[in-house]
N, C-alpha and C positions, 0 to 999 in steps of 0.2 A: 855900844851894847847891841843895839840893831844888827849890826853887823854879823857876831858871832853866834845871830842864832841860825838852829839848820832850817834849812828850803821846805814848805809847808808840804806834807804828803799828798801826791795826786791821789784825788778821790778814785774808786776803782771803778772801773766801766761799765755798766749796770748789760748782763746777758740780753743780747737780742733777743725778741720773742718769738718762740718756733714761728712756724709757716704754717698759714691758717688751714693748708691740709695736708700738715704733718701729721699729727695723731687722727688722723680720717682711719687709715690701712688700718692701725691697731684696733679702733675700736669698731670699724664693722668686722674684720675679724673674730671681735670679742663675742660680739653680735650673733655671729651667725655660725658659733660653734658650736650651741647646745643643738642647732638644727644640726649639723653636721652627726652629729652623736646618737643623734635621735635617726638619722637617714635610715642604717640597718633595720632599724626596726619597723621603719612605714614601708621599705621594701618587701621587707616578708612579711608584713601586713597585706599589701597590695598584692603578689603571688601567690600567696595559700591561703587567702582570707575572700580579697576581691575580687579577684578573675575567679575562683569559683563559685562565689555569689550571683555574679553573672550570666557565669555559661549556667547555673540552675534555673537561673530567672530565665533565660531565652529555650530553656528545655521546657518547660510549666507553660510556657506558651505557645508550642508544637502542635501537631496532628498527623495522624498518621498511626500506623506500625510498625514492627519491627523488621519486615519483609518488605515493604515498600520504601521503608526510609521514613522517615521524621522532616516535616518542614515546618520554619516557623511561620504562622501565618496568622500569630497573636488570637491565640484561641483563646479569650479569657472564660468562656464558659469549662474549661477545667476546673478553675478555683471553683465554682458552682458545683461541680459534680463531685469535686471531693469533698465537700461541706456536707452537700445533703447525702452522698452515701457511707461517709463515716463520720457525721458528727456526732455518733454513741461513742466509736471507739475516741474519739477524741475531746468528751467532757470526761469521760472514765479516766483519761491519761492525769486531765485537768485535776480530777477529785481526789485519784492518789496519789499525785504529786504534792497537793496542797497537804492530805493527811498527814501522809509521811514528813512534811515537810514540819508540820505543828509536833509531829512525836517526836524530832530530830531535839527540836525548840523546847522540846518538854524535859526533856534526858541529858542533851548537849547543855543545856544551860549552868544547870546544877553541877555537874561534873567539869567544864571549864572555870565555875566559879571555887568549886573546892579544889580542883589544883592550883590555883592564883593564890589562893588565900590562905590554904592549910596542905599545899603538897609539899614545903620547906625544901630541903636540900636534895629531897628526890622529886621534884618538878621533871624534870627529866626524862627519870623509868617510867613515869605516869603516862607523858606524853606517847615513849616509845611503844606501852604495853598496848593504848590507845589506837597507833598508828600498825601494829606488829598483824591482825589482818590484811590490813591492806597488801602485803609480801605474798599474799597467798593471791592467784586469779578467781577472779571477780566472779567465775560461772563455778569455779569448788565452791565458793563463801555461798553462792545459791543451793547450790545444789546439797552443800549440807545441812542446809535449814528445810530443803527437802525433805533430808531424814530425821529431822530434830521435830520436827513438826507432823509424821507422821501419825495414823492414826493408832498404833501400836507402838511407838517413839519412847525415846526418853521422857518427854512430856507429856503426854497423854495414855501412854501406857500404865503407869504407875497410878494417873489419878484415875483412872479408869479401874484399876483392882480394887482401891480403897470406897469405891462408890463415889468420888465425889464429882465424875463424871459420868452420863449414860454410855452405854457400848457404841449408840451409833454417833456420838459425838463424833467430828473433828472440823480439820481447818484448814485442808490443802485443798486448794483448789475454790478456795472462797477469797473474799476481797481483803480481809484482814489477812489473811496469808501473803498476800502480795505488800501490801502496807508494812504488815514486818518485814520483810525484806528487805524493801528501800529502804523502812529507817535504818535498819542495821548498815547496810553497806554503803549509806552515805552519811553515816551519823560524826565520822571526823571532820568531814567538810563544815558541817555545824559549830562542832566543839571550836576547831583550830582559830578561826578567826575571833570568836566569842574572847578566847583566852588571850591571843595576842592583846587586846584591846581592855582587857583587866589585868593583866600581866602589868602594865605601863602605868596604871591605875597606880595614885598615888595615896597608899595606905594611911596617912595620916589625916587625909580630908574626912573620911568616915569616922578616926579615933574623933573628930575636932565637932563631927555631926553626936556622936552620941554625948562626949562632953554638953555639948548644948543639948540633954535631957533629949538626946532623940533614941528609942526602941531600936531593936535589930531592925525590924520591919521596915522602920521610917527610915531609916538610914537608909537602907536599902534601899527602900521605894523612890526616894529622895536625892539620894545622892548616886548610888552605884550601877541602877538600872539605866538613868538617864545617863550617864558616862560612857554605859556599854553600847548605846546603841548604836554606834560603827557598826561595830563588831555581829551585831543580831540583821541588821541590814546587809552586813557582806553575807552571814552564814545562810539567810534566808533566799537570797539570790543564787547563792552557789548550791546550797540541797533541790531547791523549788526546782530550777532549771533540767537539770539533768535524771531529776525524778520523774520528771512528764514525761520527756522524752525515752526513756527506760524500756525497754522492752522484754529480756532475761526473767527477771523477777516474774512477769506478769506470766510468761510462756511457761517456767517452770513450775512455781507454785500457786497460779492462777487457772489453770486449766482453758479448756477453751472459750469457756464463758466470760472471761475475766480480759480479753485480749486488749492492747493499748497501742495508743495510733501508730511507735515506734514499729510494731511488726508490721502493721499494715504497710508502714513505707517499704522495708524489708522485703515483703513479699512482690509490693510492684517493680521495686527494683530488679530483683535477684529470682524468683520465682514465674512472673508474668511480664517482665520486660517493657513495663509498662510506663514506659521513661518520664512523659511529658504529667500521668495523674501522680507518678511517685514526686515528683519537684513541687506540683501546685499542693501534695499534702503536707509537705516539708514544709513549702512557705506562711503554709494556712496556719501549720504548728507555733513557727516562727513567728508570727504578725500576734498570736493572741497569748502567747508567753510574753513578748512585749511589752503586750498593752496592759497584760499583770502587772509587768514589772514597777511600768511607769502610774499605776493607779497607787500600789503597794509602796512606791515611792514619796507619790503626791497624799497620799493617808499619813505614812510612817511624818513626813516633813523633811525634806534632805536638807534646804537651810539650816536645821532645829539641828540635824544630824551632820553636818560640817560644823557647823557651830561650836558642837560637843565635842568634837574631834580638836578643833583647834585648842579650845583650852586644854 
């Protein structure tokens, strides 16, 4: 019986185990391909970002003129003398920037939350009707609020027949003229990201807020304001910013009284040549929009507000 039966199956030869740096290549390859991907981008970071950071930083600390040439000879008393001789026009910049930037907040908020929540299948046209200024340049959009706000205008003219303004009212060439302006022509930058960020907004956590006996308000207050605040943190940085810096609005519908540090850089550049005070007021702009940013951060909570993001 032994005999007839068959030869036991050789067990199979268990695979050698790779070479301890065999998968090395693959995986710092793996490794170091999001840097790879990411390179274009700190390139043209570093070319039109960096080196002109630089070469502005080493002009702010020149001396000199424009006939004798410019040397750097680390003149920090520039930053001083652009502090004390415009720091009117550069708390002015500060104060309607920040205005504009709460009327953006006041009008942008409501209007990203009513197309999130009640623009249905035309989300869309809303956005485009929103965005549909923007196609026009940025000095007609001024320059029409020039004539909208005249003292004889569509606006003031009419309420001026009826009495319910005096004759010598108006408003070009004062500070609220200027503050509408900015709100207006940066008031998308506001909306857009507000709505990104309620858009994604998962509708049913507020139906599940008022099921548990919560009011519009409280829900609101409760649930959809704290959700949004990405969104009111990008909007806030992206209006603030470029409102201070703004100079258009102020020179048109602000008249001379009304000037913001953007033309004063302007005018040392391009008017007076005045290379090394124009850098050190750019910087001075630069360093205390910063130091907003990062207070308006350190207030708002960016933990609280990544936080919020992630879920």
């Amino acid at each position: 019986m032994a005999e007839n039966l068959p030869p036991p199956t050789p067990a199979p030869a268990e695979a050698a185990p790779p070479a301890a740096g065999a998968s090395r290549p693959a995986g710092r390859g793996r490794r170091a391909l999001p840097y790879l991907l990411a390179a274009p981008a700190w390139l043209w970071l570093a070319l039109f970002f960096l080196v002109p950071i630089c070469s502005m930083l080493s002009i702010s600390l020149m001396s000199g003129d424009l006939y004798q040439g410019y040397v750097l000879t680390w003149e920090f008393g520039n930053y001083a003398d652009a502090v004390a001789t415009y720091w009117r026009q550069l708390a002015r910049s500060l104060a309607y920037g920040g205005c504009a930037t709460l009327l953006c907040l006041a009008v942008g908020y409501p209007v990203a939350y009513w197309i999130a929540f009640r623009g249905g299948a035309y989300k869309n046209t809303y956005l485009l009707l929103l965005l549909l200024p923007m196609f026009v340049s940025f000095v007609l959009r001024t320059i029409s609020w020039k004539a909208l706000l005249a003292d004889e205008g569509v606006v003031l003219g009419p309420l001026k027949d009826i009495g319910l303004l005096p004759e010598a009212a108006h408003v070009l060439n004062t500070a609220p003229a200027v503050v509408l302006g900015l709100a207006y022509n940066f008031l998308p930058f506001m909306v857009l990201p507000v709505y990104a960020v309620l858009e994604r907004m998962d509708h049913r956590v507020v139906e599940a807020a008022q099921d548990l006996y919560a009011g519009r308000v409280r829900a609101f207050v409760s649930v959809v304001l704290p959700m949004s605040l990405p969104g009111v943190f990008a909007g806030v940085i992206m209006t603030f910013i470029p409102t201070s810096a703004d100079y258009i609005n102020a020179q048109v519908l602000g008249g001379a009284h009304n000037t913001m540090v953007g033309k004063i850089i302007e005018s040392q550049y391009l008017v007076n040549n005045a290379y090394p005070m124009a850098a050190a007021i750019t910087f001075v702009l630069m360093a205390v929009l910063l130091a907003g940013i990062f207070s308006y951060a350190r207030a708002l909570g960016t933990e609280q507000v990544m936080e919020v993001q992630a879920r």
